[in-house]
C-alpha positions as CSV (number, residue, x, y, z in Angstrom):
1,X,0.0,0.0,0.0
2,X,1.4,3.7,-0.7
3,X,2.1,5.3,2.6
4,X,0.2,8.0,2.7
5,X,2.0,10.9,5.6
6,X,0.5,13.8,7.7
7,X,1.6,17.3,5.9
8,X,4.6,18.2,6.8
9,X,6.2,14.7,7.1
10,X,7.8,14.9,3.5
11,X,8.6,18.8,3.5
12,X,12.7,17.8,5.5
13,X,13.2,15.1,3.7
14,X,16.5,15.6,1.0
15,X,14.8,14.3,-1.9
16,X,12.0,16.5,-2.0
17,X,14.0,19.5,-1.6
18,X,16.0,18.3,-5.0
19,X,12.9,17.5,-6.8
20,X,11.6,21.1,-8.2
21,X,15.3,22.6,-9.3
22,X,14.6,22.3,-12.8
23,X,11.2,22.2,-14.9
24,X,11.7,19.2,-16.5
25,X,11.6,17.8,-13.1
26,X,7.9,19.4,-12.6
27,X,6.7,17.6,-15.7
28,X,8.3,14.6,-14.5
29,X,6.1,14.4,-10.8
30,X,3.3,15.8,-12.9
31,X,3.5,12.7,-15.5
32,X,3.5,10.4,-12.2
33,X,0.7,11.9,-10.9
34,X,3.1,11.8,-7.6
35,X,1.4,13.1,-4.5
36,X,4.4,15.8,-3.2
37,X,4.5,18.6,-0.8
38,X,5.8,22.3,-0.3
39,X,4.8,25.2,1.3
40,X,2.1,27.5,0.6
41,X,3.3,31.1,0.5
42,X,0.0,33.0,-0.5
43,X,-3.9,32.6,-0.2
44,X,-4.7,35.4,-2.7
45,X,-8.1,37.5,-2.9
46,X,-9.9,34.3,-4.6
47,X,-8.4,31.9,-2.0
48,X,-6.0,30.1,-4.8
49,X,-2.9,29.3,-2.6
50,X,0.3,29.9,-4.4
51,X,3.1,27.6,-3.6
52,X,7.0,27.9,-3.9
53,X,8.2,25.3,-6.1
54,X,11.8,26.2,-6.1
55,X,12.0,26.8,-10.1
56,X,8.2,28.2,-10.6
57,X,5.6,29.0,-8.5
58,X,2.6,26.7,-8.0
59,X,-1.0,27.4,-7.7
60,X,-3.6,25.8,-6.5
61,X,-7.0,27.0,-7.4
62,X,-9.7,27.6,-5.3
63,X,-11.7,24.6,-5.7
64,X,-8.8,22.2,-5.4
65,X,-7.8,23.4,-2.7
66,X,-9.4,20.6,0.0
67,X,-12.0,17.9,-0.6
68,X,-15.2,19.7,-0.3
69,X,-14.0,22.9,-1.1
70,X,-16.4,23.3,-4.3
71,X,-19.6,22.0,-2.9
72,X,-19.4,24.1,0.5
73,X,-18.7,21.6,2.8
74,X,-15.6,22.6,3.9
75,X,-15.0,26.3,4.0
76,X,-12.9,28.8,2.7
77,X,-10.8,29.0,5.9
78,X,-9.1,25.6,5.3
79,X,-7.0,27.4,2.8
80,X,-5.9,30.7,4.3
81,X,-5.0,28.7,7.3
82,X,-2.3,26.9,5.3
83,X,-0.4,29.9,4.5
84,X,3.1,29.2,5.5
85,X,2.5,25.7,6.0
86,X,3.5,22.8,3.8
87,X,0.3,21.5,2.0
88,X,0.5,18.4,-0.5
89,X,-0.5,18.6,-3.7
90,X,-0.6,16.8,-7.5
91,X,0.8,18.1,-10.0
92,X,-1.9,18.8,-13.2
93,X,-0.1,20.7,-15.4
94,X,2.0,23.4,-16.1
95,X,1.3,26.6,-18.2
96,X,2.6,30.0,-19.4
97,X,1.0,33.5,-17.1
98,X,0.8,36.6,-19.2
99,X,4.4,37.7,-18.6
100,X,5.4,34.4,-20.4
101,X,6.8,32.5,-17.0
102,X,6.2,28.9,-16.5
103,X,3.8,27.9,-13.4
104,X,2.6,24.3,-12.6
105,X,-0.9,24.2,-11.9
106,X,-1.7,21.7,-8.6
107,X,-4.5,19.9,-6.8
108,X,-4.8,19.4,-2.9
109,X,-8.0,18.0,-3.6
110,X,-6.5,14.9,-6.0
111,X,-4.1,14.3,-3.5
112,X,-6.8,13.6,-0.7
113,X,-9.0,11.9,-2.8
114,X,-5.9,9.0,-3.3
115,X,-5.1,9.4,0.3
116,X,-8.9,8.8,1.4
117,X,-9.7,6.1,-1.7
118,X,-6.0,3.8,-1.1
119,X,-5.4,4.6,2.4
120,X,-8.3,6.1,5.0
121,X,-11.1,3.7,3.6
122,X,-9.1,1.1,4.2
123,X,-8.9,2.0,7.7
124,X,-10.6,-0.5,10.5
125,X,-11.1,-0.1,14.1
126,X,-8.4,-0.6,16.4
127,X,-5.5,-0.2,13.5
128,X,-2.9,2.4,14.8
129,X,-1.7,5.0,12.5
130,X,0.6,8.1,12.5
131,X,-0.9,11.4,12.8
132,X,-0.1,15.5,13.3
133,X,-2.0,17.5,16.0
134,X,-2.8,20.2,14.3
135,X,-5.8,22.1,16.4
136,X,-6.5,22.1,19.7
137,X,-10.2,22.8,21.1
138,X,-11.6,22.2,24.7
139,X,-13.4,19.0,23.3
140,X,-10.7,17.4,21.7
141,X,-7.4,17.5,19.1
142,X,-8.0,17.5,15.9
143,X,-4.9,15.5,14.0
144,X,-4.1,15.3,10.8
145,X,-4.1,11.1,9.1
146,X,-2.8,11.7,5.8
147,X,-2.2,14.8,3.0
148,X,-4.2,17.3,5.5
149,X,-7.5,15.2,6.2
150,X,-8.5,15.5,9.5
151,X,-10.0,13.3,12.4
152,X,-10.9,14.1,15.6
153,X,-9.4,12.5,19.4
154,X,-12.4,13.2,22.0
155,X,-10.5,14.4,24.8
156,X,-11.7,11.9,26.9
157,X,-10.0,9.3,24.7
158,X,-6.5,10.9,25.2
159,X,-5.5,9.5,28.6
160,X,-6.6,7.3,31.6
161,X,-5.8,10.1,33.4
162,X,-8.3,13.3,33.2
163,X,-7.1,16.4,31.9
164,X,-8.7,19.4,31.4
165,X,-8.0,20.6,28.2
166,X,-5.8,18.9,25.4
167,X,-3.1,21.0,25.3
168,X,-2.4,19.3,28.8
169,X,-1.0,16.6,27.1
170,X,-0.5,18.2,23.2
171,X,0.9,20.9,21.5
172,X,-0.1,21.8,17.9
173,X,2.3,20.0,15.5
174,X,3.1,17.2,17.4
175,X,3.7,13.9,15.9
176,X,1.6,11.0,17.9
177,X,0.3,7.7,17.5
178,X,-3.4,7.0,17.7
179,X,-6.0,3.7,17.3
180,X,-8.8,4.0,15.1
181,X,-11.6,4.1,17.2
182,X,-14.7,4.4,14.2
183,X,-15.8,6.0,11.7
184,X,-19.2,8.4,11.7
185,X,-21.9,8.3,8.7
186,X,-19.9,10.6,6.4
187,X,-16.9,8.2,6.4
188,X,-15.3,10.6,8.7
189,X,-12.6,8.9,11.6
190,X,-12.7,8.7,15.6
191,X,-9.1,8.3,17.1
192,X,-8.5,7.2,20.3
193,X,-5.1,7.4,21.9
194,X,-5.4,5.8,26.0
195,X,-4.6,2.3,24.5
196,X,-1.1,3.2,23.4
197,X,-0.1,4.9,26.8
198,X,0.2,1.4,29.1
199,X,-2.3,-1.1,31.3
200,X,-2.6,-0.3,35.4
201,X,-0.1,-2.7,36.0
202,X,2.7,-1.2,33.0
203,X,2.6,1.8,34.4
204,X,2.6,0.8,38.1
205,X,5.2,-1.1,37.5
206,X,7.6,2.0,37.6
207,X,6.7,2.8,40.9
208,X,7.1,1.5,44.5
209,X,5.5,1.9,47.8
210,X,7.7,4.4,49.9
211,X,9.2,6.2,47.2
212,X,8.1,10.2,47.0
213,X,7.9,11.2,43.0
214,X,6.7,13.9,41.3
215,X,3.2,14.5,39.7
216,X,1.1,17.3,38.1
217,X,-2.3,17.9,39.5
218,X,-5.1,17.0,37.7
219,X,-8.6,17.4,39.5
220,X,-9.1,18.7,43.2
221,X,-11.8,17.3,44.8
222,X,-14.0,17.7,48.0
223,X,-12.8,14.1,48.6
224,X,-9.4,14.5,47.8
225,X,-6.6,15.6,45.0
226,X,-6.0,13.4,42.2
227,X,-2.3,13.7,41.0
228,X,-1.0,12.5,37.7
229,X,2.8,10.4,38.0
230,X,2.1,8.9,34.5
231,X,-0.5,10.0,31.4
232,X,-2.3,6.2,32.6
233,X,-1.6,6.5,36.1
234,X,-3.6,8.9,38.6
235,X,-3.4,8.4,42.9
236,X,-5.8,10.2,45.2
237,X,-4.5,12.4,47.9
238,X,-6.1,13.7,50.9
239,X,-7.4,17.2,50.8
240,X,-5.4,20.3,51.1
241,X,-6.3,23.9,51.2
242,X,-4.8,25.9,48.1
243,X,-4.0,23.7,45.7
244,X,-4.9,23.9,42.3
245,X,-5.4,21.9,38.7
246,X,-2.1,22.4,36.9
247,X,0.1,22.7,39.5
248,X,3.1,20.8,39.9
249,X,3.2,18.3,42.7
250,X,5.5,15.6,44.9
251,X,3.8,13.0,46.4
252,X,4.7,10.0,48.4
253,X,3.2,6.9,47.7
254,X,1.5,5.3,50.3
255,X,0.6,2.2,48.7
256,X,-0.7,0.7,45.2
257,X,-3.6,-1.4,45.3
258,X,-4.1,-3.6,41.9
259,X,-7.2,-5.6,43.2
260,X,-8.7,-1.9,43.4
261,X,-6.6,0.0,40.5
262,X,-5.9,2.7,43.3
263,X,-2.2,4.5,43.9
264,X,-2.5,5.9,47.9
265,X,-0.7,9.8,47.9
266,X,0.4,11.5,50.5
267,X,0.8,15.2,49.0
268,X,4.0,16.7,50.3
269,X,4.1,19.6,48.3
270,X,1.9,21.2,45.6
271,X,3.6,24.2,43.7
272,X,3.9,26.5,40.8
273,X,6.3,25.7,37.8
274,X,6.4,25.5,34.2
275,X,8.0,22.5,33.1
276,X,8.4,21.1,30.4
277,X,5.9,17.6,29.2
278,X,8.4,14.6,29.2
279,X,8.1,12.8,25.9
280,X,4.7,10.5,25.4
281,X,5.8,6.8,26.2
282,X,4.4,4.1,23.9
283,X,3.9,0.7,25.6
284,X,2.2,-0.5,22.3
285,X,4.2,-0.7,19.4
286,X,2.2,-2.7,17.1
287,X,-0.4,-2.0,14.1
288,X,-3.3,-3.1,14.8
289,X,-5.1,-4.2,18.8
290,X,-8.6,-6.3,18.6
291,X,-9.1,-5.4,22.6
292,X,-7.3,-3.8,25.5
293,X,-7.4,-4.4,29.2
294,X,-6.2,-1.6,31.1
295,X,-7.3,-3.0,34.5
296,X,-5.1,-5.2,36.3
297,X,-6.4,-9.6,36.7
298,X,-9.3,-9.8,39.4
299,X,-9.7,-6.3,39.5
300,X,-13.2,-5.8,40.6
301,X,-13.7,-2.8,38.2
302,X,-13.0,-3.9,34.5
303,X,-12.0,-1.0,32.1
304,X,-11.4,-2.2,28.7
305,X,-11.8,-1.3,25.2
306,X,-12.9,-3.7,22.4
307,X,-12.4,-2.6,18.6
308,X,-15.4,-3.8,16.2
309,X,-15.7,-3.7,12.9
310,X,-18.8,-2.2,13.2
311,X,-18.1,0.6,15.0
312,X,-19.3,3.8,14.6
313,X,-19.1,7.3,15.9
């Protein structure tokens, strides 16, 4: 199958930055119908995004500028939004402007219709594939699957552990892994991303009883504080006066309790900082999961996922 990338995966690599020296070479990608990227320099009054070639400029008009462009479904702010970004394209043609200088005429839209046709409807629940974050709203993070087309991670599908707003856990332009959750009416996908972060017990495992860590504090409670040591992994401390969501936090661990999937805190501190996010860990390296069991064996709460076929969002 042709891998089909996020845009902005082929914009570094060395081969692409050869391709468009020359004009013959335009002709060539444009006789191989080749799906290629570069960036998109202008979204003029018309909303036809020029791009820089390297030997000519590109354009791509108005109505090939996104799947559903032309019909309205999609609308015109698609394309100025990819001003300065790299944007994929195929190349149609290439013609002579009124000053008598070559220009290659392109197609975003081509280039998701292959991407969507040979790649995304091929797509079934529970396969894991390589995306771009590339908006963030309070509901969710909206990633990028392949030459721009977009899906959508609920944010309560990012991590075990609650947060309260994906840029907790993501910043725009970040390369992540995500499991195909569904797919809604329209053919449109439903990521999830919890799976790939660990089970109870994985990321247990990297703790012991007695040892003080450091967390980030997620909720606060009139029951207690729940502190986040890993993005799967949460423990509930007592209740303090002035602590808040987003704070940073050492704790000691009083005890973790597989039968119950409970981590015991004892919060010893609770404080301001801004740190840096470590990288996201990956416990699952594979393509494709049928099921996954976060909680631990004879855990009396059972929290799993099960990918269908049928699935739908």
């Amino acid at each position: 199958m042709k891998r089909f990338l996020p845009e902005g995966r082929l914009t570094g690599d060395g081969e692409r930055r050869t391709l468009f020296r020359t004009p013959a070479a335009v002709a060539e990608a444009a006789a191989a119908r080749e799906i290629v990227e570069a960036r998109a320099s202008v979204c003029d009054a018309s909303h036809n995004l020029v791009v820089d070639l390297g030997c000519m400029k590109g354009v791509i008009p108005r109505e090939e500028g996104a799947i559903g462009i032309a019909d309205g479904r999609v609308r015109d702010i698609a394309l100025i939004s990819r001003v300065n970004k790299p944007v994929c394209f195929v190349i149609t043609g290439v013609r002579t402007d009124r000053k008598g200088e070559l220009y290659a005429v392109l197609s975003r839209r081509l280039a998701q219709e292959a991407c969507q046709r040979d790649y995304i409807d091929g797509l079934r629940p529970g396969d894991v594939i390589g995306a771009r974050v590339t908006h963030l709203e309070n509901f969710g993070a909206f990633c990028d699957i392949g030459c721009g087309i977009s899906a959508l991670l609920p944010i309560d599908a990012i991590s075990v552990s609650r947060i309260a707003h994906p840029a907790d856990r993501f910043s725009v332009g970040d390369d992540i892994r995500a499991v195909v959750r569904g797919t809604d009416e329209a053919g449109r996908i439903s990521l999830t991303h919890k799976e790939l972060l660990g089970t109870w017990e994985e990321n247990a495992a990297r703790f012991s009883q007695g040892e003080t860590v450091s967390g980030i504090v997620r909720s606060v409670e009139d029951y207690g504080i729940f502190v986040e040591l890993m993005p799967n992994l949460a423990g509930l401390a007592e209740p303090r006066p002035g602590v808040r969501p987003g704070q940073q936090a050492s704790v000691y661990i009083k005890s973790l309790l597989p039968d119950k999937m409970k981590v015991k805190l004892i919060l010893i501190d609770a404080f301001d900082a801004d740190y840096a996010s470590p990288p996201i860990r990956y416990f699952y390296e594979g393509s494709h999961l049928d099921a996954w069991q976060y909680s631990p064996p004879g855990c009396r709460k059972q929290v799993q996922t099960v990918f269908l076929e049928t699935a739908a969002v």
